[in-house]
ZAZA-108804 format. One line per 10 residues: number of its first residue (from 1); their letters; for each residue x, y, z of N, C-alpha, C. Coordinates in pm, whole numbers, plus 50000, padded with zeros to 5 digits. Layout:
BEGIN
NUM> a> X,Y,Z,X,Y,Z,X,Y,Z  ...
***
This chain:
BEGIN
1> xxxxxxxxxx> 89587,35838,93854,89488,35764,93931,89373,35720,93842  89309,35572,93887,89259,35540,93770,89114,35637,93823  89027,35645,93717,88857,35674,93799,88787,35627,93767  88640,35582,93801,88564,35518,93738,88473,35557,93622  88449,35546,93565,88307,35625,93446,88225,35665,93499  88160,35814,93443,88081,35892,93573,87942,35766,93594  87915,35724,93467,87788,35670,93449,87757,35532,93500  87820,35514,93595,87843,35362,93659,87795,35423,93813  87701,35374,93854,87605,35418,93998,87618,35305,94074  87559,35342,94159,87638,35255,94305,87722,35189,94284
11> xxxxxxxxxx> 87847,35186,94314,87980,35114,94267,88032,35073,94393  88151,34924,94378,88180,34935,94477,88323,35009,94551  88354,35090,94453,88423,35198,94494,88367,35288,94555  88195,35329,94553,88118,35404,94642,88112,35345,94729  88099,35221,94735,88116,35191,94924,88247,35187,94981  88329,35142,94894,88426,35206,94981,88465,35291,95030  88479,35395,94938,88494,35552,95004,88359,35587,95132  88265,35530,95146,88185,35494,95234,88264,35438,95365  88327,35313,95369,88373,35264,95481,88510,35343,95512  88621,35444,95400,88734,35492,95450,88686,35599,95520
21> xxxxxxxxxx> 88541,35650,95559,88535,35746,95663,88417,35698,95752  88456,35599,95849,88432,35535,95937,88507,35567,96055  88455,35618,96162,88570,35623,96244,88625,35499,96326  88717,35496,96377,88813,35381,96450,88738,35291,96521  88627,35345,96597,88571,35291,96664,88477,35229,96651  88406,35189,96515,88278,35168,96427,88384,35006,96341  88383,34883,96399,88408,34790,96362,88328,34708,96223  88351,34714,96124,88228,34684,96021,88270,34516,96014  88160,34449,96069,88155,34342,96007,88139,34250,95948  88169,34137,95882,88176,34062,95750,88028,34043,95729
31> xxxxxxxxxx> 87944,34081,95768,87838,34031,95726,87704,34187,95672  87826,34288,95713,87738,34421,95678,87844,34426,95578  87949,34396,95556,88020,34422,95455,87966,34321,95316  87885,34167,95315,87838,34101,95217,87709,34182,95199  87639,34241,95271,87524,34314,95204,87540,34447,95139  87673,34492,95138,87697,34620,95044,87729,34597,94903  87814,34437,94900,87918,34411,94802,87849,34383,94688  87924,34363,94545,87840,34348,94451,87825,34203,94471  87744,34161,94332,87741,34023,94280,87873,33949,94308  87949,34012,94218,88084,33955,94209,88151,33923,94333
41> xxxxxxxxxx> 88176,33982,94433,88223,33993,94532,88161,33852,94614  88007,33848,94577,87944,33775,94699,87974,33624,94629  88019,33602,94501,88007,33498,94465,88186,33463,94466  88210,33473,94514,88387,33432,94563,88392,33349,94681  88498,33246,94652,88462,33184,94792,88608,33081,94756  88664,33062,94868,88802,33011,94894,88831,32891,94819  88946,32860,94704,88935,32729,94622,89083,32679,94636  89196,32724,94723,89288,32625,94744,89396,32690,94832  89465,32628,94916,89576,32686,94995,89702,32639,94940  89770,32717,94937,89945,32694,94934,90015,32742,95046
51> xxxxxxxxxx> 90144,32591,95083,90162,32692,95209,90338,32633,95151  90436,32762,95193,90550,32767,95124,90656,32751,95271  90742,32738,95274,90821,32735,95415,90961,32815,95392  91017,32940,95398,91123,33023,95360,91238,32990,95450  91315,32907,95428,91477,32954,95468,91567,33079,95521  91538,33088,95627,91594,33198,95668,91728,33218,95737  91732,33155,95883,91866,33157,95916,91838,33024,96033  91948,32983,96079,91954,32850,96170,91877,32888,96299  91807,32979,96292,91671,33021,96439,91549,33061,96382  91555,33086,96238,91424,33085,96200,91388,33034,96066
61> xxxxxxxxxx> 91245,33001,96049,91159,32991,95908,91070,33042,95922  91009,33111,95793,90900,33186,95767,90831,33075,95725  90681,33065,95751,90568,32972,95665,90494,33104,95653  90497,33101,95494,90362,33161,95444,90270,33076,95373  90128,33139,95429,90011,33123,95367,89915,33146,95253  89861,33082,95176,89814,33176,95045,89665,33116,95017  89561,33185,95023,89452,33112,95024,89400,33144,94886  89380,33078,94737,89318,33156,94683,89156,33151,94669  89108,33229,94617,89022,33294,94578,88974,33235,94437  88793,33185,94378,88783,33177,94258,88780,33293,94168
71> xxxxxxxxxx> 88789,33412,94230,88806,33512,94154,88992,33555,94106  89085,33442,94089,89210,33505,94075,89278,33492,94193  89285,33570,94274,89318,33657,94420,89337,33573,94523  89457,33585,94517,89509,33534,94702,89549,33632,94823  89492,33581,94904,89540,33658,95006,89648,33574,95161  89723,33628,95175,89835,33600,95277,89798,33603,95374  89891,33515,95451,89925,33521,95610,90053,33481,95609  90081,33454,95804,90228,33418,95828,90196,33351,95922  90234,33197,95920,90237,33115,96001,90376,33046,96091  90451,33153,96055,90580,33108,96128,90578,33077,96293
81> xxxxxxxxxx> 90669,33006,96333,90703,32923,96438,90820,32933,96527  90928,33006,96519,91059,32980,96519,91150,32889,96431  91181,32744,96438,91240,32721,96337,91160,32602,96310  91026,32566,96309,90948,32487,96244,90950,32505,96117  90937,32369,96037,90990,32387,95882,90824,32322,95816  90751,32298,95924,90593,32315,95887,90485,32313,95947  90382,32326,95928,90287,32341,96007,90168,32228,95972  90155,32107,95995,90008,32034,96008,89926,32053,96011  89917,32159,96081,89774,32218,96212,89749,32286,96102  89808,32300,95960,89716,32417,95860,89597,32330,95773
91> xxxxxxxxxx> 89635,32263,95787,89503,32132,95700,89384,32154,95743  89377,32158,95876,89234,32103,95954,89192,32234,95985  89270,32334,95971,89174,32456,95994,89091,32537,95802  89226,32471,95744,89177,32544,95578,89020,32435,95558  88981,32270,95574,88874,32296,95550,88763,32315,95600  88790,32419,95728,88674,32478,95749,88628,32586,95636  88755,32616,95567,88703,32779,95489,88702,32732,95320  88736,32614,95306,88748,32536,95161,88620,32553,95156  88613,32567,95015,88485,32634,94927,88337,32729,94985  88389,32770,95107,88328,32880,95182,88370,33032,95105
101> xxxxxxxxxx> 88306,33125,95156,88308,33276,95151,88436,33344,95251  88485,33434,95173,88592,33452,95251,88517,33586,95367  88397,33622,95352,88335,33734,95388,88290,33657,95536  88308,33483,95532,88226,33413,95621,88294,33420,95772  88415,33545,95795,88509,33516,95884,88446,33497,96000  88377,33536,96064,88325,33532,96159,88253,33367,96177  88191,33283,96084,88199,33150,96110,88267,33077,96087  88382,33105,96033,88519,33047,96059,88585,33036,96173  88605,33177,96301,88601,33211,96407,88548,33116,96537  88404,33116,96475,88332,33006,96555,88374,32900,96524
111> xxxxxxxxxx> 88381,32828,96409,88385,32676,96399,88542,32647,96488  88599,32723,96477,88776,32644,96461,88821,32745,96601  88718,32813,96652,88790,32875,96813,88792,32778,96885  88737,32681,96953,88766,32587,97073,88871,32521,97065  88910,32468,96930,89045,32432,96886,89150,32497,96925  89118,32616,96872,89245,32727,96851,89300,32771,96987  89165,32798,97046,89233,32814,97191,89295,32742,97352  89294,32640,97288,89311,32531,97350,89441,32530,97465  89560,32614,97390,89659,32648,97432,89784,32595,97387  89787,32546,97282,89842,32498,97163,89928,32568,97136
121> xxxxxxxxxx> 90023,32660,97117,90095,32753,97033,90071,32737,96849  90086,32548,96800,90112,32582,96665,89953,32566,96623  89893,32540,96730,89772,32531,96651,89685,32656,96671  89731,32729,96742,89702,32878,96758,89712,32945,96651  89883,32920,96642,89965,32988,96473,89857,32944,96373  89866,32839,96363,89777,32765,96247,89612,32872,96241  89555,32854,96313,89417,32948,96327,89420,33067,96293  89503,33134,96324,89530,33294,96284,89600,33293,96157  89686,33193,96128,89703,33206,95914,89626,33235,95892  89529,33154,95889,89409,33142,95808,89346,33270,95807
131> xxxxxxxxxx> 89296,33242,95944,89201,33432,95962,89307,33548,95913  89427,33568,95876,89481,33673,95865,89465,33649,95646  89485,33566,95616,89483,33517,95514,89341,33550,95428  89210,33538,95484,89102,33559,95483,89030,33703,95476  89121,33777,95505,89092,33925,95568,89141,33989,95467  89290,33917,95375,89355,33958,95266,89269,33953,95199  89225,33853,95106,89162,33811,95037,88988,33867,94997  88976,33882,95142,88851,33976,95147,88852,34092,95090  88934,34198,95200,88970,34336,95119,89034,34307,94990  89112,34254,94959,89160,34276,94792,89082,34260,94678
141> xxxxxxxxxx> 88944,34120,94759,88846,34120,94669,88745,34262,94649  88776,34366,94758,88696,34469,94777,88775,34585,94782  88908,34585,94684,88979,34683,94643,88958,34760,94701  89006,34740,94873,89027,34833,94951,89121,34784,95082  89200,34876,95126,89311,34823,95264,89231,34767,95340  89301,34692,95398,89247,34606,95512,89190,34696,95654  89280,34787,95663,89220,34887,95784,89112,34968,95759  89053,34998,95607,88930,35044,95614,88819,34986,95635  88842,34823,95669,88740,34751,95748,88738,34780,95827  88843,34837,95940,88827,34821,96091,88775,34989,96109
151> xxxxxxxxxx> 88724,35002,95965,88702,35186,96054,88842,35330,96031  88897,35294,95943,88974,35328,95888,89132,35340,95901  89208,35475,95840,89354,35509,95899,89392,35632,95985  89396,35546,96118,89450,35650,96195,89567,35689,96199  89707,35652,96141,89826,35601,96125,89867,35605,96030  89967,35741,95951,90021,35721,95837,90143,35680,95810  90213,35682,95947,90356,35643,95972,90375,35604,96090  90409,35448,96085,90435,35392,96224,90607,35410,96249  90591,35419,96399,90762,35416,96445,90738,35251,96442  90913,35208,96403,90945,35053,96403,91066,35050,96507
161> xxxxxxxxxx> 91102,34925,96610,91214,34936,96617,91210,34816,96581  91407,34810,96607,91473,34667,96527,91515,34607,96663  91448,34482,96624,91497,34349,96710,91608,34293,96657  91716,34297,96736,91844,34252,96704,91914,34161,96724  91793,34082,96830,91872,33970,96883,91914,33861,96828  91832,33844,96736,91877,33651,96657,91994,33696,96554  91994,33853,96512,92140,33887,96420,92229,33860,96518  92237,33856,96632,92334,33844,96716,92429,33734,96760  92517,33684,96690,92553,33549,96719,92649,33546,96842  92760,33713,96846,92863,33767,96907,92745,33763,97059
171> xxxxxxxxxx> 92709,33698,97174,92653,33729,97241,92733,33815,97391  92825,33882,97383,92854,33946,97450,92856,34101,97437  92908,34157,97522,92885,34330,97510,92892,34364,97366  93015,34338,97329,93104,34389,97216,92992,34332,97054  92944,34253,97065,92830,34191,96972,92722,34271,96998  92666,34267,97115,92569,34343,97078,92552,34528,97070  92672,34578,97108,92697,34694,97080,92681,34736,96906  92822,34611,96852,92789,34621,96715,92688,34616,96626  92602,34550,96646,92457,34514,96627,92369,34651,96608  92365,34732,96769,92259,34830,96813,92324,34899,96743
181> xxxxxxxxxx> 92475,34969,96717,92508,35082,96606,92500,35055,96498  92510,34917,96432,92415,34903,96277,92272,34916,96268  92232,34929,96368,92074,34918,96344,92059,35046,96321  92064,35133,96462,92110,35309,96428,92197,35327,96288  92252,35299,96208,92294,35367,96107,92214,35346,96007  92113,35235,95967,92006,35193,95888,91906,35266,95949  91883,35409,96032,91776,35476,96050,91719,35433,96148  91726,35351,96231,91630,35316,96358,91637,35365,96462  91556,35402,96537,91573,35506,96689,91526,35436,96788  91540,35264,96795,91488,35235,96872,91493,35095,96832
191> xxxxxxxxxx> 91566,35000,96904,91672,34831,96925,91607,34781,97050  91591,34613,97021,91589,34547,97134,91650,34496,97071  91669,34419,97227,91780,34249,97258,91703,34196,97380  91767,34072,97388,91787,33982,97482,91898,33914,97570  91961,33995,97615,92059,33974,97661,92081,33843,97768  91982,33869,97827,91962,33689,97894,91937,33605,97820  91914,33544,97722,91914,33467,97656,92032,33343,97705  91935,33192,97737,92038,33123,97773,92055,33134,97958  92027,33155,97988,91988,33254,98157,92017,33086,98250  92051,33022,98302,92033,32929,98395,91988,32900,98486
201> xxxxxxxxxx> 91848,32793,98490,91773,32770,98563,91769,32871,98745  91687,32857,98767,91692,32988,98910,91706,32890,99021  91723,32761,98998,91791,32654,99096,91966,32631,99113  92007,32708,99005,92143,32671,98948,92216,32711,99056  92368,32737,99063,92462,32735,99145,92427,32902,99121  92455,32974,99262,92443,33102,99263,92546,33205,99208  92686,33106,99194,92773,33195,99096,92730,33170,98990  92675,33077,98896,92619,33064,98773,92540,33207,98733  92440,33179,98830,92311,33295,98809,92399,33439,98816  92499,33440,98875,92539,33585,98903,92669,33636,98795
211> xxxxxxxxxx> 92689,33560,98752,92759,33539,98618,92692,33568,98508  92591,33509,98500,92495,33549,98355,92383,33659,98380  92385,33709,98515,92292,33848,98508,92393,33990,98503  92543,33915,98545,92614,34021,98533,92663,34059,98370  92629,33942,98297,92675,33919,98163,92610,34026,98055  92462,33969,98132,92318,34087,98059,92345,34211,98104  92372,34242,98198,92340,34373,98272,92485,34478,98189  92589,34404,98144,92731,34451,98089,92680,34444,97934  92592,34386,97837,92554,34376,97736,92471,34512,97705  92364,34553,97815,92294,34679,97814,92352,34765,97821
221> xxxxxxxxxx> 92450,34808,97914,92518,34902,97895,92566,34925,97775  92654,34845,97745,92721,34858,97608,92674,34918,97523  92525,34844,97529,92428,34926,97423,92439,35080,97401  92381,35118,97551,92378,35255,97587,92489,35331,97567  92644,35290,97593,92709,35331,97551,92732,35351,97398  92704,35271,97339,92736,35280,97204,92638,35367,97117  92556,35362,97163,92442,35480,97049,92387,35575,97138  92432,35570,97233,92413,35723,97294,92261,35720,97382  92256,35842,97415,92145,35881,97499,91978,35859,97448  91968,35869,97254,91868,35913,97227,91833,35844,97174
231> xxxxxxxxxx> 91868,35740,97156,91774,35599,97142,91721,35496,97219  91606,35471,97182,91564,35399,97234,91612,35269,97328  91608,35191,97388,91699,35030,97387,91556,34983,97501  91563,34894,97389,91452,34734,97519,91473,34656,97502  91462,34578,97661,91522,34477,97662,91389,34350,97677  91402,34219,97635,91313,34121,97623,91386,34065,97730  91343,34036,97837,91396,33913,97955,91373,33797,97927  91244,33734,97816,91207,33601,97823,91181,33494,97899  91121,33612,98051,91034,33548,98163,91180,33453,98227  91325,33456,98204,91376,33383,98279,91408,33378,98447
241> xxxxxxxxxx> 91318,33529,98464,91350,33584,98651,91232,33506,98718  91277,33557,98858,91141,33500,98932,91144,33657,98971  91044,33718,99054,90990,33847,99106,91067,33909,99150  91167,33893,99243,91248,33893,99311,91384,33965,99238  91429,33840,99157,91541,33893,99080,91499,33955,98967  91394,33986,98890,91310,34071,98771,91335,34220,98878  91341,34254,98964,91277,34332,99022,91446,34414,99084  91514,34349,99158,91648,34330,99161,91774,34384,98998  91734,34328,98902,91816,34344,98782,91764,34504,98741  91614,34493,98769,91564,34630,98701,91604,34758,98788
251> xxxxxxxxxx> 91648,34761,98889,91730,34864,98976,91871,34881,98936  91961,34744,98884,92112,34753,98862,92054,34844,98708  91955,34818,98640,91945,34898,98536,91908,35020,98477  91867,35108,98607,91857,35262,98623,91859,35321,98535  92013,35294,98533,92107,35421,98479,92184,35427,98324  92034,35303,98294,92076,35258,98119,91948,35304,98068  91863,35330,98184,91726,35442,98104,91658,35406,97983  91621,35258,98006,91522,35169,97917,91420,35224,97871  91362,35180,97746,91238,35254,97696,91142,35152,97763  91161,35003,97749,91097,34907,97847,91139,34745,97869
261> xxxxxxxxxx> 91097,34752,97970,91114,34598,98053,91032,34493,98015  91060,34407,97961,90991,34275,97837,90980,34164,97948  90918,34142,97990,90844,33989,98029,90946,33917,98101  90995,34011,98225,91070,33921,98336,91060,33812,98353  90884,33831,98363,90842,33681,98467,90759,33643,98321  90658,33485,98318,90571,33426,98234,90442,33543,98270  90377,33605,98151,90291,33712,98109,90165,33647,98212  90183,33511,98217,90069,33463,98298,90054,33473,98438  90134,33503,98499,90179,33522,98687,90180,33667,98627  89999,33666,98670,89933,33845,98675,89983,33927,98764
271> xxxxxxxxxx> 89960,33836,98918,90039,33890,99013,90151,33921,99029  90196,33865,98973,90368,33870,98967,90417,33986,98930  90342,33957,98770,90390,34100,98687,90340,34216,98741  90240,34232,98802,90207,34358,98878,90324,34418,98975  90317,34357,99084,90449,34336,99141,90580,34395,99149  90613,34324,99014,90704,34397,98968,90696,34566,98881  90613,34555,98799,90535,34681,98781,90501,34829,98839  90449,34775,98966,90421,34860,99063,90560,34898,99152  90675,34827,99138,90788,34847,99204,90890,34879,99137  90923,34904,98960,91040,34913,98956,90996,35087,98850
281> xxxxxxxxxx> 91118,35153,98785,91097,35267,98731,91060,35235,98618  91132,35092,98540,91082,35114,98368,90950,35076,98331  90882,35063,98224,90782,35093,98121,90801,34941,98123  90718,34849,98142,90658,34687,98156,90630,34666,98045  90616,34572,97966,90565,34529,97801,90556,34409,97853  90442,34319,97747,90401,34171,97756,90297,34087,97709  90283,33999,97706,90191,33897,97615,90206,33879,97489  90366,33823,97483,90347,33783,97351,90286,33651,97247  90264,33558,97355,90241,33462,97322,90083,33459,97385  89988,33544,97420,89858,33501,97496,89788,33492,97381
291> xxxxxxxxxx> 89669,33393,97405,89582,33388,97278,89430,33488,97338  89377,33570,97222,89264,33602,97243,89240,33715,97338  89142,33777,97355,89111,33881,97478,89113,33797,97627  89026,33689,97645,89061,33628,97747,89214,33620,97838  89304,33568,97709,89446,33541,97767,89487,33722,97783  89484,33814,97756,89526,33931,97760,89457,34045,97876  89313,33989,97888,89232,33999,98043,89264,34005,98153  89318,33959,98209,89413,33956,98358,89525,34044,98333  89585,34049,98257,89707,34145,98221,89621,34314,98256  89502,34358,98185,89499,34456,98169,89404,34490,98314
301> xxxxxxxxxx> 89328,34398,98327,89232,34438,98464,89312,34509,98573  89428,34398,98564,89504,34416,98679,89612,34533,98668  89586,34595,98599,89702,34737,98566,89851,34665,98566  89853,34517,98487,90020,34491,98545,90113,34589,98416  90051,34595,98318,90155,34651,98243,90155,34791,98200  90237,34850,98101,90187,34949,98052,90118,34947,97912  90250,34817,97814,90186,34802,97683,90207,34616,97673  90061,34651,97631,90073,34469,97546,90082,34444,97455  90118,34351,97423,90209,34291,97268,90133,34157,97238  90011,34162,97180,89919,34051,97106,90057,34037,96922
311> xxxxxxxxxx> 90067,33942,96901,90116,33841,96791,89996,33833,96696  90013,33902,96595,89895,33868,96473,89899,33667,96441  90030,33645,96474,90048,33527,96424,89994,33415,96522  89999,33467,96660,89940,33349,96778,89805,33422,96865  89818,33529,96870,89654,33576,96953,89530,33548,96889  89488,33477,96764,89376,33473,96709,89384,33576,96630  89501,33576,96548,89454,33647,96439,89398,33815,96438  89383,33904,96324,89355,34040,96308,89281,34123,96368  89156,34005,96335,89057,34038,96405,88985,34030,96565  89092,33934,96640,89112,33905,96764,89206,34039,96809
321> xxxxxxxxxx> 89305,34060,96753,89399,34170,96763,89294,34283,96761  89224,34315,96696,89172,34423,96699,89064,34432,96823  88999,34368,96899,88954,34334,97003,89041,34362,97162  89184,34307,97133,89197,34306,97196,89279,34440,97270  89309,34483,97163,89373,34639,97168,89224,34736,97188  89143,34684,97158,89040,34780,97252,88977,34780,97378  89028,34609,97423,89023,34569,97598,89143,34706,97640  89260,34716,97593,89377,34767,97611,89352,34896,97651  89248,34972,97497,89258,35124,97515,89141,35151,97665  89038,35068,97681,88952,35083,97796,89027,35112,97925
331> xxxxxxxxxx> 89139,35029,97906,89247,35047,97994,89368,35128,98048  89365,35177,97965,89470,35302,97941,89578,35254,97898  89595,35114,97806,89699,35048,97818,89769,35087,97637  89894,35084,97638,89911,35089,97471,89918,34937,97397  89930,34944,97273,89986,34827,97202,90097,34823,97141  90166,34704,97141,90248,34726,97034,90298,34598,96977  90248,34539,96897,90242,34433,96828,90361,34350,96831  90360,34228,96898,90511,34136,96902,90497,34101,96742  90637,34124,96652,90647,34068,96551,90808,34012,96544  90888,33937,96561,90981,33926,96517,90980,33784,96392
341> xxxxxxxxxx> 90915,33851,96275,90830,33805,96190,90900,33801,96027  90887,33724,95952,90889,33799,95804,90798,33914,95790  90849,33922,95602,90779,34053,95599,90599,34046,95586  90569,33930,95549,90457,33935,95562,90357,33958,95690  90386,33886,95803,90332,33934,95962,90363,34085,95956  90484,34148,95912,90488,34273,95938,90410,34371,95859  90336,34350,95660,90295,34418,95662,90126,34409,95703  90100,34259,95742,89984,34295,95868,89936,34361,95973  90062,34306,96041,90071,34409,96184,90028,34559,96150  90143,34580,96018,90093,34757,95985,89975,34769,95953
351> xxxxxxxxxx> 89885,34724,95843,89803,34754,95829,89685,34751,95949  89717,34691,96028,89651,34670,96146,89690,34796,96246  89786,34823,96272,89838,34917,96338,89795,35078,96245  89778,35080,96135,89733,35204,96104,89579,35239,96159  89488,35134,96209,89381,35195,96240,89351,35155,96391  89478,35140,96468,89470,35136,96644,89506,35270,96699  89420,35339,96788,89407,35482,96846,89514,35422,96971  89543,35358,97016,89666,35330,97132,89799,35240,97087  89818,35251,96948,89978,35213,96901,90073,35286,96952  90128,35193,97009,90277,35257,97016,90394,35249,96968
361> xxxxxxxxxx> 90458,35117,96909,90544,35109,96793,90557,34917,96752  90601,34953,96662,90565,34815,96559,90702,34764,96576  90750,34606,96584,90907,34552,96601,90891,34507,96466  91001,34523,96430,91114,34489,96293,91188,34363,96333  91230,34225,96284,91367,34148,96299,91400,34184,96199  91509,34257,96248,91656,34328,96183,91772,34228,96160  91815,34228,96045,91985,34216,96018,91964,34020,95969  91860,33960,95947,91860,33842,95921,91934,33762,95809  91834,33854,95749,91901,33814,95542,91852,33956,95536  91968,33956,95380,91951,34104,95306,91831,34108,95259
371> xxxxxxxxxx> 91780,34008,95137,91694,33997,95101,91572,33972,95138  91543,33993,95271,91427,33979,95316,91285,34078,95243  91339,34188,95292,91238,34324,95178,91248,34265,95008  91310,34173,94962,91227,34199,94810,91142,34053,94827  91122,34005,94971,91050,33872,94961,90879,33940,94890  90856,34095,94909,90753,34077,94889,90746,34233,94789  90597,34242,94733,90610,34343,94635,90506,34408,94701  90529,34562,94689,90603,34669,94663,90750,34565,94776  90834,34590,94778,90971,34585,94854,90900,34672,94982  90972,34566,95087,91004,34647,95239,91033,34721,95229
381> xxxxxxxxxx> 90987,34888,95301,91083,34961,95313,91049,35055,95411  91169,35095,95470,91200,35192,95619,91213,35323,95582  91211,35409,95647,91228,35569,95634,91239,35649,95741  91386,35626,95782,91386,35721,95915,91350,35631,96003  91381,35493,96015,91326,35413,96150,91151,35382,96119  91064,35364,96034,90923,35372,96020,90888,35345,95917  90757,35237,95863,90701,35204,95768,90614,35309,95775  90565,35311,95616,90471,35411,95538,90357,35325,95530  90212,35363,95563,90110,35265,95555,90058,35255,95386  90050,35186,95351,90067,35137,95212,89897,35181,95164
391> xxxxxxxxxx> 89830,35189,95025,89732,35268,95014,89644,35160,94951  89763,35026,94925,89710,34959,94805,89616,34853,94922  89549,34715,94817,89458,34649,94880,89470,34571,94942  89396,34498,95042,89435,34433,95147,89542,34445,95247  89660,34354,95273,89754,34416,95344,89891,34480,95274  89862,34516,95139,89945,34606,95082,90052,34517,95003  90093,34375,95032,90161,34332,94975,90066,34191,94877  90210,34116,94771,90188,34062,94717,90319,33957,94732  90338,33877,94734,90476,33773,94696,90522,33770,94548  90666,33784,94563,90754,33764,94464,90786,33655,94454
401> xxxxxxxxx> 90738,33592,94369,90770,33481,94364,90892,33386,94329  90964,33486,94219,91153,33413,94209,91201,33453,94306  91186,33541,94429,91203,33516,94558,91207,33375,94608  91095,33411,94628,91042,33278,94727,91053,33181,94691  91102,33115,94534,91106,32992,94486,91309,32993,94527  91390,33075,94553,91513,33093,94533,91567,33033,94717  91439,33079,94761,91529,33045,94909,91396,32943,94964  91264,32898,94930,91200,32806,94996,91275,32675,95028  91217,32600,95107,91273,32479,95187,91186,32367,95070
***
C-alpha cells in the first residue's frame, strides 16, 4: 500500500479518510467537497467527450461515455438504449459541462433538468451519461470511490441476479430452463426472465391471449423445475396485463414461489399497481423506466410496491438515484437497481449500491457475449452469485481499450 510522507499536512488523502467515515445518511455535496479539495483538484474542469457505441448482440448496444478531464482523467458512463447505435441527445447536454468543473454537478443538474425530464427516454439516457460520467471523474480526480461521496460503504458484497432473457433465443419452456441452469452453474442464486415477451395485444382473439399466458405460465415452471426450490426466479411481465389478468396469472403462479412480480401493469397506473399488490401473494418490483423522485413518488406514497428499480442510466442519473432510494427507505420500500446493462452501468450501480441502507440485489445481463467482463479493467467478476465492491477510484473501473476498439460499431 502506497503511504504518503509523514511530512506532507493537510492532504487530500486526509480528507478523504475524512469523508470514508461519514455515515450513509450525511450526503456531501459538490460544493463542500470544492472547499476541501486542493488547488489541483479545483483547477480541473471538463475538456472533451468521447462517445464509443459496442456491438453486442441483435437486441442490444452499449454506448459508452468518456468525459475527459484537463488533468489526464476520464471518467465513464453508460448511455445505452436497447439497440440504438447512438445517441444525439449527448451533444447538447456535454456543452453544458464543456470547459466547466466537474465538482459543478449540481449546476449541471439545474441547467439540463427541464430538458431531461421532459419524458424523453433518450434524452433522459443522454442526461444521466453525463451526470454519471461527472461523478467518475470527480472522485478519481479525488482518489477516492465514488460511494465515499455519498457517505460511505455500507455494502461489501452485493447479491446479483442474472437476467436471462435476451440470452434466450429458445423462447419456450425447454430454452428457458436451459438458460436458468446455466446461470445456476456460473454461481447465481437468483434468474429472471420474461416469459411474456411478445404477449398479444389485450384486444386480441381470446384464444390468442390464452395461448401465450399459458405459454409464460409453462416457461416458469420449467424454471422451477429445473433449478430447484432454492433459487431465486423473477419474473419481468413488461406491463403487458391489464389488472385483472396481472392479478389472475399471479394466482396460476403460486406454486412456482416467485421471489417477485415485475411490472404487470405500466409503473405509472399507481392505482393499478396497488391493486394488484394489495391482492396477490408475490413481492411487486417496478419503475424501471421513471425519471427522478417525482416519477418514483406515487409509486412509494401509495405503498404499491415492495421494491423499486430506478435505472442509473434513465432516472437522472447517481445522484438522482441516490435521492430517490431515500424517498424509498422513508418508505419502507427496498431498491434494487434495473440494470440489464454493460459492464459499465453495472459497475455504477455497484458503487452506488454499496452505500444504500435498503439494497436489495443488483441485476446482471447474463450469457450475452463472453467477453463482456474484459470490456473493462480490473475484469468483471462474480463470486458465488455477487460482485465485490471495488476499493479503487471513482466507479472502480477503467476501459480496455483493444477491447473496445475490437467489437465497437
Amino acid at each position: 500500500m502506497h503511504k504518503e510522507p509523514a511530512n506532507i499536512l493537510p492532504s487530500r488523502r486526509h480528507f478523504l479518510r475524512k469523508t470514508s467515515l461519514m455515515t450513509a445518511g450525511s450526503l456531501i455535496c459538490p460544493s463542500q467537497l470544492l472547499s476541501q479539495a486542493t488547488a489541483a483538484d479545483k483547477s480541473v474542469t471538463v475538456s472533451n467527450m468521447e462517445v464509443s457505441t459496442v456491438a453486442v448482440s441483435n437486441r442490444t448496444n452499449w454506448i459508452i461515455v468518456a468525459l475527459s478531464g484537463t488533468n489526464g482523467i476520464k471518467g465513464y458512463g453508460e448511455a445505452s438504449v436497447g439497440r440504438r447505435a447512438e445517441l444525439s441527445e449527448l451533444k447538447e447536454f456535454f456543452e453544458l459541462v464543456k470547459g466547466e468543473s466537474p465538482f459543478e454537478i449540481q449546476r449541471y443538474r439545474e441547467l439540463g433538468w427541464t430538458k431531461a425530464s421532459s419524458g424523453n427516454r433518450p434524452v433522459a439516457t443522454a442526461f444521466s451519461a453525463i451526470e454519471q460520467a461527472l461523478w467518475d471523474l470527480l472522485s478519481k480526480s479525488l482518489d477516492t470511490p465514488f460511494y465515499n461521496l455519498i457517505g460511505g460503504k455500507l455494502n461489501d458484497v452485493l447479491p446479483v441476479y442474472a437476467n436471462i432473457n435476451r440470452a434466450t433465443s429458445q423462447r419456450n419452456p425447454n430454452g428457458f430452463a436451459k438458460n436458468a441452469v446455466a446461470a445456476v452453474e456460473d454461481g447465481f442464486k437468483a434468474i429472471k426472465a420474461a416469459p411474456f415477451d411478445g404477449f398479444p395485444s389485450l384486444d386480441s382473439p381470446t384464444g390468442e391471449i390464452n395461448s401465450a399466458r399459458e405459454l409464460g405460465i409453462a416457461c416458469i415452471y420449467a424454471m422451477r423445475e429445473a433449478v430447484g426450490d432454492d433459487i431465486d426466479i423473477k419474473i419481468d411481465a413488461h406491463s403487458f396485463f391489464d389488472t385483472e389478468l396481472a392479478i389472475s396469472i399471479a394466482h396460476d403462479l403460486d406454486a412456482a414461489n416467485l421471489s417477485w412480480y415485475e411490472e404487470p401493469v405500466a409503473p405509472t397506473q399507481t392505482e393499478n399497481t396497488r391493486i394488484i399488490h394489495d391482492t396477490i401473494s408475490q413481492t411487486v418490483a417496478g419503475g424501471e423506466f421513471l425519471f427522478g423522485v417525482e416519477g418514483f413518488k406515487p409509486l412509494c406514497e401509495a405503498a404499491a410496491v415492495d421494491i423499486i428499480m430506478p435505472d442509473v442510466k434513465h432516472c437522472g442519473g447517481v445522484w438522482e438515484a441516490v435521492k430517490i432510494s431515500a424517498l424509498a427507505e422513508a418508505h419502507g420500500i427496498k431498491v434494487s437497481p434495473h440494470n440489464p446493462s454493460g459492464p459499465v452501468s453495472t459497475a455504477i450501480s455497484a458503487s452506488l449500491c454499496a452505500g444504500i441502507p435498503n439494497f436489495d440485489v443488483l441485476e446482471y445481463q447474463w450469457g450475452e457475449q463472453s467477453w463482456r467482463n474484459t470490456l473493462v479493467e480490473p475484469a468483471e467478476t462474480f463470486i458465488d452469485g455477487s460482485i465485490i465492491i471495488s476499493d479503487r477510484s471513482g466507479f472502480g473501473i477503467d476501459i480496455n481499450d483493444q477491447v473496445l476498439q475490437a467489437h465497437r460499431v
